[in-house]
C-alpha positions as CSV (number, residue, x, y, z in Angstrom):
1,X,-77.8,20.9,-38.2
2,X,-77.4,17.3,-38.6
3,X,-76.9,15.1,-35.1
4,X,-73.2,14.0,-35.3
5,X,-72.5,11.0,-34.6
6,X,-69.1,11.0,-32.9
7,X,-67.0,14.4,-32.7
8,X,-68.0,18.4,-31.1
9,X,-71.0,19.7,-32.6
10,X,-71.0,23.2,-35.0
11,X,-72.9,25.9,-35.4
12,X,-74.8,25.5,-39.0
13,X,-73.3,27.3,-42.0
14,X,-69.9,27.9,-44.0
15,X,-69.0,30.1,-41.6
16,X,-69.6,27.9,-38.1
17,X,-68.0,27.5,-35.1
18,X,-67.9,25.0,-32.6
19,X,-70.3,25.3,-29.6
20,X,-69.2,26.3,-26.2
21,X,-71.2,23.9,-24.6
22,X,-73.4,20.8,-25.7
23,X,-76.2,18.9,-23.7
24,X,-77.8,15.8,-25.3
25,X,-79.2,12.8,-23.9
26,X,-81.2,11.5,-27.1
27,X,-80.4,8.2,-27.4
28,X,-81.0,5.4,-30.5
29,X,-84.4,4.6,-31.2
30,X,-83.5,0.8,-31.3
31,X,-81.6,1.0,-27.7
32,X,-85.0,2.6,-26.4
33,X,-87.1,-0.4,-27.9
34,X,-84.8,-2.9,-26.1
35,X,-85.6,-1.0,-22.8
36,X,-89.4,-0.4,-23.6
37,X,-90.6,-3.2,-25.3
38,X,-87.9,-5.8,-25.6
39,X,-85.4,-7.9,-22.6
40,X,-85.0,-4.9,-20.7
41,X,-88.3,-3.6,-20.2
42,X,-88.1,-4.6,-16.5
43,X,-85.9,-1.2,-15.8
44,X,-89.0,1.0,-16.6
45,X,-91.2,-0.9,-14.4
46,X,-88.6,-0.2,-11.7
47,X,-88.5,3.0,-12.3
48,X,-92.5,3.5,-12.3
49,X,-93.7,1.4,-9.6
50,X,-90.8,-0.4,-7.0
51,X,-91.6,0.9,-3.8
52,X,-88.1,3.0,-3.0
53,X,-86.8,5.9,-4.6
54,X,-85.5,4.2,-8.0
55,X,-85.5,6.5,-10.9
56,X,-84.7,5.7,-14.7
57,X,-82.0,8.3,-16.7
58,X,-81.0,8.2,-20.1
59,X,-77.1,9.5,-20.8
60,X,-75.0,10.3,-23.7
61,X,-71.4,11.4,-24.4
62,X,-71.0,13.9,-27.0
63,X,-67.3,13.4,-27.2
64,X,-67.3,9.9,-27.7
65,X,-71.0,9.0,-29.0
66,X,-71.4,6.1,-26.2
67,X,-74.9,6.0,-24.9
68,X,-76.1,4.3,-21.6
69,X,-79.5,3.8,-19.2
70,X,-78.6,3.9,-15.7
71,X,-81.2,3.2,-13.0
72,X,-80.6,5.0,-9.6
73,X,-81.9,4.5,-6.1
74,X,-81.4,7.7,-4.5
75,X,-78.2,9.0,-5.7
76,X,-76.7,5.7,-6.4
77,X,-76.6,4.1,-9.5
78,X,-77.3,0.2,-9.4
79,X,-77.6,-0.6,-12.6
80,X,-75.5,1.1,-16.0
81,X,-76.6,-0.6,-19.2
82,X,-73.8,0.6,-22.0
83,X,-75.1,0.5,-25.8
84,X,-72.9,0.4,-28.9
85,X,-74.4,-0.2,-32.4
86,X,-77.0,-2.9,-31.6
87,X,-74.5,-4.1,-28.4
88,X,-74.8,-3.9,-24.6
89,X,-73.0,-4.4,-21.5
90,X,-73.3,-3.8,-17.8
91,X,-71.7,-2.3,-14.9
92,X,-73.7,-3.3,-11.4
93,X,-73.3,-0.9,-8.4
94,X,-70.3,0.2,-7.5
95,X,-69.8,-1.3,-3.9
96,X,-72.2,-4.2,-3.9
97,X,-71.9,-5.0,-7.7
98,X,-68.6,-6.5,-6.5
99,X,-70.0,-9.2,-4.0
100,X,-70.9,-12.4,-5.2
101,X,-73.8,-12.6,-2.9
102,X,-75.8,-9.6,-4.8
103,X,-75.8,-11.9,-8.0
104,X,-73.8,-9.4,-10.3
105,X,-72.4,-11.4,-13.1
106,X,-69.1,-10.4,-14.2
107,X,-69.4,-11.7,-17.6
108,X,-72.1,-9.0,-18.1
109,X,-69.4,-6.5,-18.5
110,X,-68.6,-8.1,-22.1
111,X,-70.1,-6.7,-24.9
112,X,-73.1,-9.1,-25.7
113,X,-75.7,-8.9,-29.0
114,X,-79.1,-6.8,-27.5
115,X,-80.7,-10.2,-28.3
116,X,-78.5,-12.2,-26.0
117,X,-80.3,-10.5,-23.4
118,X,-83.4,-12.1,-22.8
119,X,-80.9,-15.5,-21.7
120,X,-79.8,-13.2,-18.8
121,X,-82.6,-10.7,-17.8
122,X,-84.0,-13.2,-15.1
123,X,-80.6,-12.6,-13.2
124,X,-80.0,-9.3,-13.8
125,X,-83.8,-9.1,-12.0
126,X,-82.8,-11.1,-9.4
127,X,-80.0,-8.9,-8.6
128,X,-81.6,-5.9,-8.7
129,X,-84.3,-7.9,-6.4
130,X,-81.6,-7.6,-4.0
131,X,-79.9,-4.6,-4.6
132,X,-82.2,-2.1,-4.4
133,X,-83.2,-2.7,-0.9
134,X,-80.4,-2.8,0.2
135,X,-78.9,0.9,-1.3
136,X,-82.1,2.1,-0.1
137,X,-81.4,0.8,3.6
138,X,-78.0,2.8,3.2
139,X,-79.0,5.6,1.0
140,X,-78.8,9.3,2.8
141,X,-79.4,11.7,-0.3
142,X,-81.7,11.5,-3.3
143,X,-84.7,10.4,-2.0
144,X,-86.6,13.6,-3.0
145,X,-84.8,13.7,-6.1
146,X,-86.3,10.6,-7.7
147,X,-89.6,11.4,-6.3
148,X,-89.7,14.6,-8.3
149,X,-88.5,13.0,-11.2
150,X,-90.9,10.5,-11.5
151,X,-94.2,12.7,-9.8
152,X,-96.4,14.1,-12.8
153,X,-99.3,16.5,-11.7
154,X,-102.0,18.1,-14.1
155,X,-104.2,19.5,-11.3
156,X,-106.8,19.0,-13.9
157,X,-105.4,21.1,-16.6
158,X,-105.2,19.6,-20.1
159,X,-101.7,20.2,-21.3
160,X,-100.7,21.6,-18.4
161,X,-98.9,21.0,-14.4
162,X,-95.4,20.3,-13.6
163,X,-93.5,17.3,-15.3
164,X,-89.5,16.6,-15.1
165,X,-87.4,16.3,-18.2
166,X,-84.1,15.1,-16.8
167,X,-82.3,14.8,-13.9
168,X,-78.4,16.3,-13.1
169,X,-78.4,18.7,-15.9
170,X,-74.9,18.8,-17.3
171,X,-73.7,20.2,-20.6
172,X,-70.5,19.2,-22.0
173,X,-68.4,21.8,-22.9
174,X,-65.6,22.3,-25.8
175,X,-63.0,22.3,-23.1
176,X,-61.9,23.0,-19.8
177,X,-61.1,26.8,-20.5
178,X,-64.4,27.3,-22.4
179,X,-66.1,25.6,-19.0
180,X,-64.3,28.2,-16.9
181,X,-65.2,30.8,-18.9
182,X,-68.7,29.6,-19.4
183,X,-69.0,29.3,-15.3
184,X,-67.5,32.5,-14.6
185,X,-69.4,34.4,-17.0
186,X,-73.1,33.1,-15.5
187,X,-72.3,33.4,-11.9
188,X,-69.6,36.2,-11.8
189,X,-72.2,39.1,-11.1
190,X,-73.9,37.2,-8.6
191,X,-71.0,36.3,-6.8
192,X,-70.3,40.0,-7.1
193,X,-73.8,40.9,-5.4
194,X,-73.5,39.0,-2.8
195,X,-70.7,40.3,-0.7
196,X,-72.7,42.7,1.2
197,X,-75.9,40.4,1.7
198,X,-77.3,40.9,5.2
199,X,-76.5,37.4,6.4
200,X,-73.3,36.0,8.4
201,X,-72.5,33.1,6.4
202,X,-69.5,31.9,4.8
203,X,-70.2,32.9,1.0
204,X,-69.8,30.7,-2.0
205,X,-67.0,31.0,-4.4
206,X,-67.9,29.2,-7.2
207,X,-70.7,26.6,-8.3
208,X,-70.2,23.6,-10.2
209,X,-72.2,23.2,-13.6
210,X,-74.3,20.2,-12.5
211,X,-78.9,21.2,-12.1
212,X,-80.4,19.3,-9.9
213,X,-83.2,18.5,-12.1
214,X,-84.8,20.2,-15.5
215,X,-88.8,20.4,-15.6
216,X,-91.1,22.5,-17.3
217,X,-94.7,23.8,-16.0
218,X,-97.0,24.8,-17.6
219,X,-95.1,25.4,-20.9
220,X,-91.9,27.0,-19.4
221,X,-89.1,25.4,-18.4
222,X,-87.5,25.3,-15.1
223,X,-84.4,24.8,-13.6
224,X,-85.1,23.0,-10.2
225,X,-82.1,22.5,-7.3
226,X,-83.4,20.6,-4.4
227,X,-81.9,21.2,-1.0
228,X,-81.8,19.1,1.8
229,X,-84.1,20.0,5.1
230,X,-82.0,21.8,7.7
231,X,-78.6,22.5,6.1
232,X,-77.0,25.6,6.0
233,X,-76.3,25.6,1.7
234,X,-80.0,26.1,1.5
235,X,-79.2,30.1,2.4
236,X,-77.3,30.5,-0.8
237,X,-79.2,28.5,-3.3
238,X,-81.0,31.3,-5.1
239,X,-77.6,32.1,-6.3
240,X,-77.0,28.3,-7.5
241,X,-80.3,27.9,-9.1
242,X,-80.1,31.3,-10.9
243,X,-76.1,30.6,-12.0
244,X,-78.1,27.1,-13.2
245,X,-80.9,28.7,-14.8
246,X,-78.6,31.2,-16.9
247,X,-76.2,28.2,-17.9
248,X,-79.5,26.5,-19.5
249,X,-80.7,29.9,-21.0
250,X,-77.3,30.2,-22.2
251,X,-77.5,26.9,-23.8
252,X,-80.5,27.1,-25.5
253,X,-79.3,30.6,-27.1
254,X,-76.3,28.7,-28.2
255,X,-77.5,25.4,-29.7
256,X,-79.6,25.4,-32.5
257,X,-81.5,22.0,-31.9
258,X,-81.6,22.6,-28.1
259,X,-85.6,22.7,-28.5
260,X,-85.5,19.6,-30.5
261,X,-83.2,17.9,-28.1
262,X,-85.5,18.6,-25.1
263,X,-88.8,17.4,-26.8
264,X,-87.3,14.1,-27.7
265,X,-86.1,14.0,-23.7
266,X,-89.7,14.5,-23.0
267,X,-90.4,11.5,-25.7
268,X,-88.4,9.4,-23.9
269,X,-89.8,9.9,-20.9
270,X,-93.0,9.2,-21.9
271,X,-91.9,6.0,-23.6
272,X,-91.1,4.7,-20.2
273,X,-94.3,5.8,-18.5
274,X,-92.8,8.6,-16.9
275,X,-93.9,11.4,-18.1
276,X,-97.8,12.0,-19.2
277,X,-98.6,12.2,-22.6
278,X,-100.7,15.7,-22.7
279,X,-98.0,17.4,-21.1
280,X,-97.0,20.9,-22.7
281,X,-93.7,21.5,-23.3
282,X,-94.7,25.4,-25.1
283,X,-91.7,27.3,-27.0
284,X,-89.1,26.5,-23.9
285,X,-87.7,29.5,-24.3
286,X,-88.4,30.9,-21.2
287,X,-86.2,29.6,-18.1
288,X,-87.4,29.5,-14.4
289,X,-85.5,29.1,-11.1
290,X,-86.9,27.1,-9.0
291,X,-85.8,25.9,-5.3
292,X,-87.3,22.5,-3.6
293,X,-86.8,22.2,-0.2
294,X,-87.4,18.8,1.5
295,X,-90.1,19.6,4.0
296,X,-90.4,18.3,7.5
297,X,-87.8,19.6,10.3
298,X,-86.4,22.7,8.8
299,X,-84.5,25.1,10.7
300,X,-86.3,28.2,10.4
301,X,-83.2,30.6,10.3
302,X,-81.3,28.8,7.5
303,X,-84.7,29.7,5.3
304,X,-85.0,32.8,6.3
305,X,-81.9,33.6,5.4
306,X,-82.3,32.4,2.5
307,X,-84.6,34.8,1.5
308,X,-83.0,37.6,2.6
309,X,-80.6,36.7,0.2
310,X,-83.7,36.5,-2.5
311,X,-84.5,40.0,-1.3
312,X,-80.9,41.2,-1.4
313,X,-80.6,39.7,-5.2
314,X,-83.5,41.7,-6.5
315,X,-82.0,44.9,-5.1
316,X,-79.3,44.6,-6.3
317,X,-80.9,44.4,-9.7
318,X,-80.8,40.4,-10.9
319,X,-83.8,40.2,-12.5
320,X,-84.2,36.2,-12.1
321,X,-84.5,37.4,-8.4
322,X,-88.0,38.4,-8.9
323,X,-89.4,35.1,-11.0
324,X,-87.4,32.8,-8.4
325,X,-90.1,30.5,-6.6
326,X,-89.4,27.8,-3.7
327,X,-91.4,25.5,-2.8
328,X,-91.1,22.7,-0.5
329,X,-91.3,19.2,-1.6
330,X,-92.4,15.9,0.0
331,X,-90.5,12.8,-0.7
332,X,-93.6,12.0,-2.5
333,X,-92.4,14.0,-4.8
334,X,-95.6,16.5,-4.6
335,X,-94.1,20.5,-4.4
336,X,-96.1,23.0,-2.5
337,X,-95.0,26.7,-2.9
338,X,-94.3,28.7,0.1
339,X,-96.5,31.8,-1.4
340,X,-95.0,34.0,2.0
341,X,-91.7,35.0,3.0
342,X,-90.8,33.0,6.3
343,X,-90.6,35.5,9.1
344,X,-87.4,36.9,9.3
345,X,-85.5,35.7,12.9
């Protein structure tokens, strides 16, 4: 199957049929030299070394064929860099890209030549100088996020440890019935299972398609949602994360070049310096679910809840119940597993 271009994507053969869902964030090798080794090269040094949680994501529409980089602080983007056959233009944060004082250029939001770049980049540094600071002074979510994006540990094993493909795993799907039937279908047992779990909370109806973050360890891939410390949706994310993990299973049983798709991810990652170059990415057939809880301050019966719920899953028969792991994470981005069930209160 060939990589189209603009339009929805078909199964290979005579005989094919569109896909239910797509997920594809390869973008053009040129685009990726301006941002590695040409103007923009600044955005990876960001990403690697700046001193607040700034992360570095790659996105593409399938609909449409637009590409962009967008560099977040937290879960803010402050910088959207828009590519179109050899062309670029920017969008600055949304609030502060707006005052004059940041140094946002409107005339960056023109489509400019890639090589008309390097008369800007000093500015576009300078706002950035100024902008990410000050997100990160206001910033109250997705601290931990970038830090687990952007930590890589091998504990000493050759082709081996934890390393993070993307961030706010989304397919795309053919259309709004196919994602209702798509959502349904992955989460409706486990909505099912949980109406007699042994814990008084409100239960979840439904779940969004959007993974916190994909990562792979030690050769199989895992679908990571990160929860806040002390909140009360913590109790139900072993449902989320499983519902998450079976959309990704589901998509790499759909899509013939999913595999393909995810090692050039991990190629762009390393491309940027942010993701090590021995790291094994195996068959990635396999998916994980995997919680991260922020550590520091947690409320004791909101995780001990939470895995009754774990418990209550596995009797009632979902088997991702039993490979489920949760760790907590620091906002160094370093995840220790919590090997014991918390006592439960």
């Amino acid at each position: 199957m060939t990589i189209q271009e603009f339009g929805w994507p078909m199964t290979p053969g005579d005989g094919g049929r569109n896909l239910e869902l797509r997920y594809d964030r390869r973008i053009d090798e040129n685009f990726l030299d301006v941002i590695c080794d040409g103007p923009l090269r600044s955005l990876q040094e960001y990403a690697r070394e700046a001193r607040y949680p700034v992360d570095l994501q790659f996105r593409r529409d399938i609909h449409s064929g637009d590409q962009r980089a967008q560099l977040y602080v937290g879960l803010q983007r402050v910088l959207s860099v828009y590519w179109r056959s050899g062309r670029v233009r920017f969008e600055g944060h949304t609030k502060y890209g707006r005052y004059q004082r940041y140094g946002f250029d409107d005339a960056w939001r023109e489509w400019m030549a890639a090589d008309a770049v390097a008369g800007i980049v000093e500015d576009l540094d300078d706002y950035l100088e100024l902008v990410i600071p000050k997100v990160a002074s206001v910033a109250t979510e997705g601290a931990v996020q970038s830090a687990i994006t952007s930590f890589q540990s091998t504990n000493g094993r050759a082709n081996g440890g934890r390393a993070m493909l993307d961030r706010e795993f989304t397919p795309q799907f053919e259309s709004s019935f196919v994602e209702d039937f798509v959502m349904n279908d992955v989460s409706a047992t486990l909505l099912a299972a949980i109406q007699d779990a042994p814990v008084d909370r409100p239960r979840p109806t439904s779940f969004g398609p959007r993974l916190d973050v994909l990562g792979t360890r030690d050769g199989v891939l895992q679908a990571i949602e990160v929860k806040p410390k002390g909140v009360a949706s913590i109790v139900w994310a072993p449902v989320q994360v499983i519902v998450y993990a079976r959309l990704v299973q589901r998509w790499l049983g759909e899509d013939p070049e999913a595999r393909d798709i995810l090692r050039r991810l991990a190629e762009q990652r390393r491309r940027v310096g942010l993701l090590h170059d021995d790291v094994y990415l195996g068959s990635l057939d396999e998916v994980q679910p995997v919680i991260a809880v922020q550590r520091g301050g947690r409320d004791g019966s909101y995780l001990s809840d939470m895995m009754r719920v774990i418990e209550h899953l596995a009797h009632k028969g979902i088997g991702e119940a039993a490979a489920l792991k949760v760790y907590e994470v620091s906002l160094s981005g370093r995840m220790r597993r919590l090997d014991k069930p918390l006592p439960l209160l």
